[in-house]
N, C-alpha and C positions, 0 to 999 in steps of 0.2 A: 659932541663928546670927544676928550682929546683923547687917544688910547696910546696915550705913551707916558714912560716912567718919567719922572721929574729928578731935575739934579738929585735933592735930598732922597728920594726913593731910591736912586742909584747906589747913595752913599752909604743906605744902609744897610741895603744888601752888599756891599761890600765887608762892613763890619760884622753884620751877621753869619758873615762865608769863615771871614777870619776868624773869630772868638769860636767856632762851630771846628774850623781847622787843626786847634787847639785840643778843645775839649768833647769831639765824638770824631775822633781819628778812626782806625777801623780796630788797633789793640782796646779803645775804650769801650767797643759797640759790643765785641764780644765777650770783655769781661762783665759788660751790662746784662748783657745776654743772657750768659750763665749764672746771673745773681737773679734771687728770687724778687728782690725788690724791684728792679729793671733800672734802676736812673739813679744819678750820685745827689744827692741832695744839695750837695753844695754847689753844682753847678747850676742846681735850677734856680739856687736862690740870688746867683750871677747872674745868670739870664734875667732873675725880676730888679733886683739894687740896679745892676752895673747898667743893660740894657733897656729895661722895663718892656719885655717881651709879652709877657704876663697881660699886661694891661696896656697893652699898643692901640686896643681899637675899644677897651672899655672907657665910659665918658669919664670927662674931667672930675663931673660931681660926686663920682662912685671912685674915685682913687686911680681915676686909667688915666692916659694921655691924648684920647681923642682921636686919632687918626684912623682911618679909613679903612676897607676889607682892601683897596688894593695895596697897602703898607703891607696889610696885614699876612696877604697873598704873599710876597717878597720873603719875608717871615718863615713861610709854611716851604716855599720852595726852595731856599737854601736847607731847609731841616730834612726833606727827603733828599736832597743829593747828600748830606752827611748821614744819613739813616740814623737821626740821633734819635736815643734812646730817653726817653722819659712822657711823662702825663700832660705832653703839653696837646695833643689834640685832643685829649679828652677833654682838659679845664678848659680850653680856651675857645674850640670850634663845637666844643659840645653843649660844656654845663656855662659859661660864660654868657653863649648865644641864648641858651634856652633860658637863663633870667631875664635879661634884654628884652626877649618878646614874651616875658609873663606878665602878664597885667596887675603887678603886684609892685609897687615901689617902698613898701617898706619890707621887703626881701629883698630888691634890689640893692637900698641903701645899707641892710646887713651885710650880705653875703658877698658882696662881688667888690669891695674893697679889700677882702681878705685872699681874692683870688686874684687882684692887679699887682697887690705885694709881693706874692709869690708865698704866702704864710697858707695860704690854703692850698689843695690838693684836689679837683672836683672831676665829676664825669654824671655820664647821665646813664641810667640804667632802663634800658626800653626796651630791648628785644627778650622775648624769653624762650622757650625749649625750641619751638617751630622755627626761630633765628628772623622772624618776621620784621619790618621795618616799617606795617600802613598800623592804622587804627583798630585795623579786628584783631590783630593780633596780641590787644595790650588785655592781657584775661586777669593780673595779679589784682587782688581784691582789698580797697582800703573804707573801712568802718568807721562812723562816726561812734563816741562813745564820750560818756561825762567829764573824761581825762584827755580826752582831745583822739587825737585821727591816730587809727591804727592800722598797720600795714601787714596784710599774710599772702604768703606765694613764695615763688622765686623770679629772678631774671637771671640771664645767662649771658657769655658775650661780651661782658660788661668790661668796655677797655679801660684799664688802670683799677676796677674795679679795689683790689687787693689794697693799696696802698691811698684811696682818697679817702682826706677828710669830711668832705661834705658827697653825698648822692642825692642826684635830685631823678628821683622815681616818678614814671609815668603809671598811674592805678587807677585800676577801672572802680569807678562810686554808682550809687544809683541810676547819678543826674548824668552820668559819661564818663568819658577821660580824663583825668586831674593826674598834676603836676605835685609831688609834694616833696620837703626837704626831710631826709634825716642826715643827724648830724653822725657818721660812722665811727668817730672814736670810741664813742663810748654808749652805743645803739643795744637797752637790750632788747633778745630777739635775732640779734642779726647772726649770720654766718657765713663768711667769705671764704672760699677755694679758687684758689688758684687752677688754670687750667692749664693744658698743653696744648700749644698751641705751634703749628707748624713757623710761624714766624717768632723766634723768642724777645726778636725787638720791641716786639710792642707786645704786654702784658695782656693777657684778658683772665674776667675773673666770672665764678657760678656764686650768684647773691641769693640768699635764703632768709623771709622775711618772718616770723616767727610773733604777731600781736607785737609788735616792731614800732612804738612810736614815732610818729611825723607830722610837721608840722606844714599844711596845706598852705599855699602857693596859687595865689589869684584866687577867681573863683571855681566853686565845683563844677566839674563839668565842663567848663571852656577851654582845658588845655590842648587840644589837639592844633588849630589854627597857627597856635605860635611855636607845637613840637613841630609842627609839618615845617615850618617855617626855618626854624633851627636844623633841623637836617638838610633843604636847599643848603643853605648856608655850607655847614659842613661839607656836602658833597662838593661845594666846589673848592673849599680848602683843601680838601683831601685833592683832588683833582692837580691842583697846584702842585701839590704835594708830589703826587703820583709825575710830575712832568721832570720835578727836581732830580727824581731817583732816575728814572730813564736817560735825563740827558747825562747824569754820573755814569751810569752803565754805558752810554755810548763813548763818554771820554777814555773810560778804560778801554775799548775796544778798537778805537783810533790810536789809541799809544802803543797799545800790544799788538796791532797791526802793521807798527812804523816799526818797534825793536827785532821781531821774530820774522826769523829767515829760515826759508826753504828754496831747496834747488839754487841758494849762490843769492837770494834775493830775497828784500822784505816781503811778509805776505800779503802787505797792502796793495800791492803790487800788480795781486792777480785780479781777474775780474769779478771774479766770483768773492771774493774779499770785498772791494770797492763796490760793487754794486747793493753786496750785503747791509753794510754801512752807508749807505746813499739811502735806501731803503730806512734802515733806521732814524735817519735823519728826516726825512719825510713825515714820519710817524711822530715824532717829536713837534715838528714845528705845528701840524695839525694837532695835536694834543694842546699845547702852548696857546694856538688860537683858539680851543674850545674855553681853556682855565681861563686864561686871563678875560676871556667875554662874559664867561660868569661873574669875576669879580668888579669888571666895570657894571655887571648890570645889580648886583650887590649896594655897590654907590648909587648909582641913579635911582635904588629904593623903590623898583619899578616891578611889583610881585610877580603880574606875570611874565615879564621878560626874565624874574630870577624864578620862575618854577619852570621855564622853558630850556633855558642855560646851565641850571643845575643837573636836572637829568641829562642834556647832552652832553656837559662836559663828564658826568661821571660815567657815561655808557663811554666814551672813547677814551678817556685820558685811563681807564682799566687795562681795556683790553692793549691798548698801545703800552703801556710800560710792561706788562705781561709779555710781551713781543720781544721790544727789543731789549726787557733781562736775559730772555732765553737765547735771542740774535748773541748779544754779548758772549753766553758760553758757549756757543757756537764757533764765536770767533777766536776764542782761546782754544780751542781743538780740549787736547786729553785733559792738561792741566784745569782747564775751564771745568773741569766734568769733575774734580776732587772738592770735598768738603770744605779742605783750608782755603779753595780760593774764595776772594772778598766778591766773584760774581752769584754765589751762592746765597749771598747776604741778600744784595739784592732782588735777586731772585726770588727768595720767601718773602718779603716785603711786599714785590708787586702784587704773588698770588693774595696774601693776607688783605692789599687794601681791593683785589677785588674783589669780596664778599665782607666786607667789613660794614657797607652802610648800603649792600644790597646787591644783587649780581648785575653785570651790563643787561639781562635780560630785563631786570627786573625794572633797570631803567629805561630800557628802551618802551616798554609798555607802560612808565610813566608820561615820557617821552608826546609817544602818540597820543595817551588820553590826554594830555595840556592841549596840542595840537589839535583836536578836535578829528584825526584819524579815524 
């Protein structure tokens, strides 16, 4: 297995840092921030025309370009060192993946064409009040009836929730767990609130499902296999993710290291400075080696090496960008510890992605049960 980046992968993580340099600087994140919608529309629809970010790893025959989760990883890691603002983990490591592994190809061949374009909007709605991420936790209840499948409950949690066009809900049926679609423009039954949420970069919304129609998604009962499967996935895109934001927080913390001076001398200077950021850097590259071993084990399509790599990467790549966001305001002294500074951004991002698809504990005792622990 080769575990190195290829020219073209270099190249476009290159492009991707630039176009992202542009448009999720830190004045865009926080007027993203403070808008309820969370993300500028028109950039996302740059990211699908100009880039095809969208549909980087969805297949050719569904409107994507085929390329791999480690492209795709490349992708996800420049997006967390720009802390950009918009639905793109939800459609793309969420509701994207969870078509993919639905046993359903004429969903496939509907839906995921419209989410390669960038014309659709999606996310997957599966945790509900308890913030749960396994299979007992999926209680929302959907009914068969003469007019097709009907959905009543709520989810909560639900990232981008607010502003997607398609939701693909996980509901509990007689036969189990089923996967089904509603289309949320125009859903009746539904109800979307918006929540508050300690990170306002990434959106999360509370979904109230009201005799809701939906249209099932594989077969009844079987979806669990390919949600479990979809959140590996995610968690190590997230993980990626989470290594992009970390190494951004240590670059700031090396440069405001090199400028500010005390006693006649930069503060990088001191030991306790350097060792600090030595420290962080450590945490990083072990992070780095956990993401990227997920995503080569994502390619090699090897389940249980990605239900083994998923959990470790998402128990460390948490708790580590938690670290050194918090190292970084450490390292800015008083300024670091004011709201306007951009380490603060950061900072809620790490804590948000570490409960977002489960706490490190929660990985770690997925963890050991793959292991046979």
């Amino acid at each position: 297995m080769d575990l190195t980046f290829s020219e073209e992968q270099d190249e476009l993580r290159k492009v991707v840092r630039s176009f992202l340099a542009k448009h999720s600087d830190e004045a865009q994140v926080r007027r993203l921030a403070a808008d309820q919608v969370g993300h500028d529309p028109a950039v996302w629809r740059r990211m699908a025309g100009e880039l095809g970010l969208q549909g980087l790893a969805v297949p050719e025959k569904y409107g994507g370009s085929g390329f791999g989760y480690v492209d795709l990883g490349v992708v996800f890691e420049e997006a967390g060192r720009a802390l950009l603002c918009g639905p793109y983990f939800s459609t793309v490591a969420l509701a994207a993946e969870a078509l993919l592994r639905c046993d359903d190809e004429s969903a496939r061949t509907d839906l995921l064409p419209g989410i390669a374009s960038g014309d659709t909007v999606a996310t997957l709605a599966l945790t509900e009040e308890d913030g749960r991420w396994d299979e007992r936790g999926i209680r929302l209840t959907a009914r068969e009836t003469p007019y097709g499948w009907r959905l009543t409950g709520a989810k909560t949690y639900v990232p981008d929730g607010h502003v997607a066009d398609l939701l693909l809900v996980a509901a509990r049926t007689p036969s189990g767990v089923s996967l089904f679609a509603v289309d949320a423009t125009d859903a009746p039954g539904l109800t979307r609130t918006p929540l508050p949420t300690l990170d306002q970069t990434r959106k999360q919304t509370a979904l109230e499902f009201a005799d809701t129609p939906a249209r099932l998604l594989g077969a009844e009962g079987a979806a669990w296999p390919g949600l479990e499967r979809t959140l590996a996935t995610a968690s190590v895109l997230l993980a990626t993710e989470q290594v992009g934001g970390a190494a951004a927080a240590l670059d700031a913390a090396v440069e405001y290291a090199k400028i500010r001076e005390q006693y006649g001398r930069p503060i990088g200077s001191f030991q306790g400075i350097k060792h600090k950021c030595a420290d962080m850097l450590m945490e990083i590259e072990s992070a780095r080696s956990a993401a990227y071993g997920g995503l080569w084990a994502l390619d090699a399509d090897d389940e249980t090496e990605i239900a083994v790599a998923a959990a470790l990467a998402q128990t460390f790549c948490s708790e580590a960008f938690t670290k050194v966001a918090g190292d970084n305001i450490q390292v800015h002294g008083g300024i670091g510890f004011t709201w306007e500074h951009p380490a603060h951004l950061y900072f809620k991002r790490a804590k948000s992605c570490e409960v977002l698809l489960g706490t490190p504990s929660y990985h770690r005792e997925l963890l050991a049960a793959r292991l046979g622990i």
